[in-house]
C-alpha positions, 0 to 999 in steps of 0.5 A: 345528304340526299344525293337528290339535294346534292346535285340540285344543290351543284345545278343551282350553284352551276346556274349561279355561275352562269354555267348553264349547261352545266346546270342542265346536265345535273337538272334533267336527270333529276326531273326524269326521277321527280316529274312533278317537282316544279322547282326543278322544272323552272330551274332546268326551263332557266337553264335551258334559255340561259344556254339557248337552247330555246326550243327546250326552254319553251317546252318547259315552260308551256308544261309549267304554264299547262300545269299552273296557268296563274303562275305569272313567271312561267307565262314571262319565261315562256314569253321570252323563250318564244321573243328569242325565237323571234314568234312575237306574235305567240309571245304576246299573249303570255307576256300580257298574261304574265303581265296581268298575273302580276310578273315585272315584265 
């Protein structure tokens, strides 16, 4: 099995668990090596806000949303990490596009 596929497959057991930095910790090293996989990028923004680590959530998710701006759960997550930093105002806009996109907000 591809190293690669085996410590994705350990971070998306770890995110399932709700082991969140652990997921992170098996994530970034991966996205340094495949930066323009988008599955890895939405799982590691995921742990990021599952572990609060909410600015680094948000950076993540506005490079999915500047990288795919009709990706409605990009918009959502990058919503809701801007609602737990209390930025409502920032917020509102990506949860009415995410809305729009067609994401169950």
């Amino acid at each position: 099995m591809n190293i690669d596929l085996l410590s994705f497959e350990m971070a998306r057991d770890a995110f399932d668990e709700r082991r969140f930095t652990d997921a992170v910790r098996s994530l970034e090293p991966l996205v340094d090596r495949h930066p323009d996989d988008r599955s890895l990028r939405e799982l590691l923004a995921r742990s990021y806000f599952g572990a609060a680590m909410l600015g680094k959530a948000e950076e993540q998710a506005r490079d999915l949303v500047r990288r795919s701006p009709s990706d409605a759960f990009a918009h959502l997550l990058l919503s809701r990490a801007l609602e737990r930093q209390s930025r409502h105002q920032e917020a509102r806009g990506h949860r009415v596009m995410a809305h729009v996109l067609g994401a169950e907000v």
